[in-house]
C-alpha angles and dihedrals in degrees: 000000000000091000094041091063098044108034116097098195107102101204088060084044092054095052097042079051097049084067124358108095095032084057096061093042086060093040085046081058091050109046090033121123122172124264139179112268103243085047093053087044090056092038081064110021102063096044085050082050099050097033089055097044092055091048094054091056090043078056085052104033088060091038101255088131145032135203079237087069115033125059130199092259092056087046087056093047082050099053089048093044086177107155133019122280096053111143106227132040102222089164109020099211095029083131086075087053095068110035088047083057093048087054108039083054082048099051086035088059095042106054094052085073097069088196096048097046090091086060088071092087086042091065094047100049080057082066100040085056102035087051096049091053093035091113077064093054156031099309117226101256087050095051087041097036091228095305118137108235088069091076086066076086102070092029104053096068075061098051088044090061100052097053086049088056084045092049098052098043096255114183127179095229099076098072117110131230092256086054103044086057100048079054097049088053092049093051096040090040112031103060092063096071102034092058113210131348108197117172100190103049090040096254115151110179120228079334143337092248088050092049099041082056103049090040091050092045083043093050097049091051083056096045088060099035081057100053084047083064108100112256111254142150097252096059090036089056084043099055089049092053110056100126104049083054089054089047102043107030094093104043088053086051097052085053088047093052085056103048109036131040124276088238088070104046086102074084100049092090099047091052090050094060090043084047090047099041087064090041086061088045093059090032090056096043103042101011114024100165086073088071085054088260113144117171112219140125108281109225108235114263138197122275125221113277112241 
């Protein structure tokens, strides 16, 4: 993601876009347990506050705005930043942020029906399709008129199948050596012919259904290469703390532009994950809602039938 955001080249762009934020719609299913909605609301809502409104003093701070050009209405939009076309980006990624909330209330609602909860791969074989017909039809920003939540639509076939990974026990480990290297050719090969997939600016590649099939195949390469990578505090503090990452990585950038040389910004990346390593560890310590943890008495909810 940090790269992705930063890097210019756009070879390197169109492979971190085959799978990233796919990636982290499937890893939102698996990891995903229901919560009450105005737990979830708050779980969101106070990191996106406080993130953003780091990242508008850091604008002031270098000089990118200026009390002459902004109001307190715009500031509010801002906050909210809740469609395309804002001015300014207080929280680059806060897109994810909606659309991760409306899932996680869809999915909530869902599960408390024990009988509906299979439905939930009906509905996302409806946006697989919808979105692979979608030059056919109204597209997405049109029906939605550029607000966010409209991206929900090509996500949420992402998020389903991580919670159906989630729901049969997948783990990574179980892939043999013949299908971890018809994966490794997908994910090396295939994003060369379908061009860049792009979720947020409502790019699909040669087609949504081709994406959404290299980026699944991508995403579960990186899933066991991942679990190949040696256990230690520093990846385990940086898996907790995603979203901070998400909230605080450009504003950290734009610091980094004004105090080191352009010649070395092939390292910005990698500080802003060191920065923000020790950023979780104080979060987690001293804040820790600003990881998305809220303490509070989960409802019972339904099992999964055998």
């Amino acid at each position: 993601m940090v790269v992705g955001h930063w890097s210019t080249n756009s070879m390197l762009i169109d492979y971190i876009y085959s799978f990233h934020m796919p990636a982290f719609l499937i890893i939102s299913g698996m990891l995903y347990k229901p919560s009450p909605a105005l737990k979830t609301i708050k779980a969101f809502s106070v990191p996106v506050f406080v993130f953003s409104a780091i990242n508008l003093f850091v604008l002031f701070l270098i000089g990118e705005v200026h009390t002459s050009n902004i109001s307190l209405s715009s500031i509010v939009r801002e906050f909210l930043q809740y469609r395309h076309g804002m001015e300014l980006t207080l929280f680059k990624g806060v897109w994810f942020i909606w659309v991760i909330v409306a899932m996680r209330l869809l999915f909530y609602f869902l599960l408390i029906f024990r009988k509906e909860r299979k439905y939930y791969m009906c509905v996302s074989v409806f946006c697989v399709g919808y979105m692979t017909l979608v030059n056919y039809l109204i597209d997405i920003d049109t029906l939605f008129r550029g607000y966010y939540i409209g991206h929900v639509i090509p996500s949420l076939p992402f998020f389903c199948f991580g919670f159906y990974l989630k729901d049969n026990h997948w783990i990574p480990q179980n892939l043999s050596a013949r299908q971890i290297a018809i994966l490794l050719t997908i994910t090396i090969t295939m994003p060369l012919f379908n061009g860049h997939f792009d979720i947020y600016n409502n790019v699909w590649g040669y087609n949504y259904f081709f994406s959404a099939a290299i980026a699944i195949i991508s995403s579960i390469f990186l899933f066991w290469f991942s679990s190949k990578i040696p256990h230690s505090k520093f990846t385990e503090t940086i898996s907790k703390g995603t979203l901070i990452i998400l909230g605080t990585h450009w504003p950290i950038l734009c610091i980094l532009t004004r105090i080191l040389p352009l010649s070395l910004e092939f390292v910005y990346p990698f500080i802003v994950i060191i920065v923000c390593y020790y950023i979780i560890i104080f979060c987690e310590r001293f804040c820790p809602i600003l990881l998305g943890k809220i303490k509070s008495q989960l409802p019972n909810m339904p099992q999964k039938s055998q």
